[in-house]
Kinemage of the C-alpha trace (Angstrom):
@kinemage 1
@onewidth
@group {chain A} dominant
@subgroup {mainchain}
@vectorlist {calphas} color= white
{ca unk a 1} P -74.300 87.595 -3.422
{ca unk a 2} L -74.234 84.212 -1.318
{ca unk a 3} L -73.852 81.183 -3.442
{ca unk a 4} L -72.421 77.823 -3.385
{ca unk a 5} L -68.902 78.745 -4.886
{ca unk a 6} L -69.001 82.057 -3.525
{ca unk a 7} L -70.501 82.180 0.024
{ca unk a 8} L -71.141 85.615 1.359
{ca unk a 9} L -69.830 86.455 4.644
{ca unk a 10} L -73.364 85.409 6.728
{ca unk a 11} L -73.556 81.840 5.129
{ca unk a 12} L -75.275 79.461 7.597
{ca unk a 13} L -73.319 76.710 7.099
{ca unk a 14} L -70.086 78.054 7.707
{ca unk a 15} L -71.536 79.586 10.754
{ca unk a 16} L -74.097 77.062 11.868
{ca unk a 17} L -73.278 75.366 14.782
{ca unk a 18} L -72.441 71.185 14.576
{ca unk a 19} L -75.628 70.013 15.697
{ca unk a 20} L -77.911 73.428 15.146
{ca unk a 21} L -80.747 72.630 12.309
{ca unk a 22} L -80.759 74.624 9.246
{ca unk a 23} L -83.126 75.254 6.168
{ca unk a 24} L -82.145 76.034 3.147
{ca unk a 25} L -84.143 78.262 0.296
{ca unk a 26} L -83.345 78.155 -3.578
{ca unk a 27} L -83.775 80.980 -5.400
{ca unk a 28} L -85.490 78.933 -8.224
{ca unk a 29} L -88.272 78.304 -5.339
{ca unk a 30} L -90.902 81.066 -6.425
{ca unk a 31} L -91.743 81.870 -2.901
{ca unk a 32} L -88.001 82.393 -2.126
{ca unk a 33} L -87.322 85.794 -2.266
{ca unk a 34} L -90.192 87.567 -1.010
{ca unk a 35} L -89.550 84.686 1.749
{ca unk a 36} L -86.320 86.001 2.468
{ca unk a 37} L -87.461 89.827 2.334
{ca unk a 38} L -89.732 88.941 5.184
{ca unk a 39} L -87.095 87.356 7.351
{ca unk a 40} L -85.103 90.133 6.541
{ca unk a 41} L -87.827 92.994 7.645
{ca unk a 42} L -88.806 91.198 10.771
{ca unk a 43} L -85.251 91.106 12.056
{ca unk a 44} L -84.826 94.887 11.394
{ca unk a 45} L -88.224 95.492 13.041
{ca unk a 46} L -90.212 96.688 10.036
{ca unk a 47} L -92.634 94.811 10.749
{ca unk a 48} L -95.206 96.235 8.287
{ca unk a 49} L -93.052 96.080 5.213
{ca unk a 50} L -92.817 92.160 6.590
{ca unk a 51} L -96.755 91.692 6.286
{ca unk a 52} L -96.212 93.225 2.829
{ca unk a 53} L -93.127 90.902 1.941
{ca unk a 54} L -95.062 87.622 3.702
{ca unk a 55} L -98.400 88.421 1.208
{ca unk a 56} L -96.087 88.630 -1.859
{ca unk a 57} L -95.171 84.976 -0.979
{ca unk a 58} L -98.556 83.857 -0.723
{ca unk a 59} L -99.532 85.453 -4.006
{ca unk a 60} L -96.036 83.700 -5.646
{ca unk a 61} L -97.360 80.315 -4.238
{ca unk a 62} L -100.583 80.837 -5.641
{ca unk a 63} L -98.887 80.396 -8.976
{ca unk a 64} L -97.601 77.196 -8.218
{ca unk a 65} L -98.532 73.903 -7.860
{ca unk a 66} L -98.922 72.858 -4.064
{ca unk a 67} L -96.781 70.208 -2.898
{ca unk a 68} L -99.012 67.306 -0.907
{ca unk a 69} L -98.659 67.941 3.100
{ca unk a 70} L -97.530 64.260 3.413
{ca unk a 71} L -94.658 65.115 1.084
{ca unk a 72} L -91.608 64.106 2.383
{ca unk a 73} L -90.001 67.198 1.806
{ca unk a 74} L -92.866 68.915 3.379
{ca unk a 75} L -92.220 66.582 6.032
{ca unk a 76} L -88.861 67.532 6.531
{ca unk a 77} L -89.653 71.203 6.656
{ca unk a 78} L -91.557 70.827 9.744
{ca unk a 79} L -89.208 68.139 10.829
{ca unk a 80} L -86.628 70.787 10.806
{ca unk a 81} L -88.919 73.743 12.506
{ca unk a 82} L -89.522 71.828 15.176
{ca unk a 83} L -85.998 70.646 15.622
{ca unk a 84} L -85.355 74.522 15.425
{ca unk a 85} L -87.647 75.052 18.340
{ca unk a 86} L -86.133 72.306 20.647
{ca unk a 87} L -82.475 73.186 19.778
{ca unk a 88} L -83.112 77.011 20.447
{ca unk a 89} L -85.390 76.002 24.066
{ca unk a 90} L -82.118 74.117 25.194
{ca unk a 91} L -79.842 77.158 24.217
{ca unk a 92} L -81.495 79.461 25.630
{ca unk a 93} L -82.199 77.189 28.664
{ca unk a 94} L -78.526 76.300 29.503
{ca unk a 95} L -77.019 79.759 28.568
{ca unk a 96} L -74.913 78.812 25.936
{ca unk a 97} L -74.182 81.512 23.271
């Protein structure tokens, strides 16, 4: 288990690099772990069991109350995608690794 006293041996920040983006999910966020599962099939290439994984957390955040899209930590989750894009376009771009 990855936590903050204990981090596991993939934790981002300890890996991340200084000026690559990151986003970070709670496990007390209900859409969380059926969030992660998805991640987690589509890098393994089970791509059907991430379909299944990605409809759990839309069933979990119907049970929720929805945040307001102007939110600012809405905001700042598409702040950081799109960071995510334009940091990963100039990796790949200028071959670093």
């Amino acid at each position: 288990m990855s936590n903050k006293s204990d981090p596991s041996a993939f934790d981002a920040y300890a890996k991340a690099e200084e000026d690559e983006p990151v986003f970070t999910l709670l496990a007390r966020d209900p859409v969380a772990p059926a969030l992660i599962e998805a991640w987690a099939y589509l890098r393994s290439g089970q791509i059907g069991a991430a379909e299944i994984a990605f409809r759990a957390a839309m069933d979990a955040a119907t049970h929720i109350t929805p945040q307001t899209p102007g939110e600012a930590q809405i905001r700042s989750a598409f702040q950081v995608a799109e960071e995510s894009r334009v940091w990963l376009r100039a990796k790949l771009l200028s071959g670093r690794r």
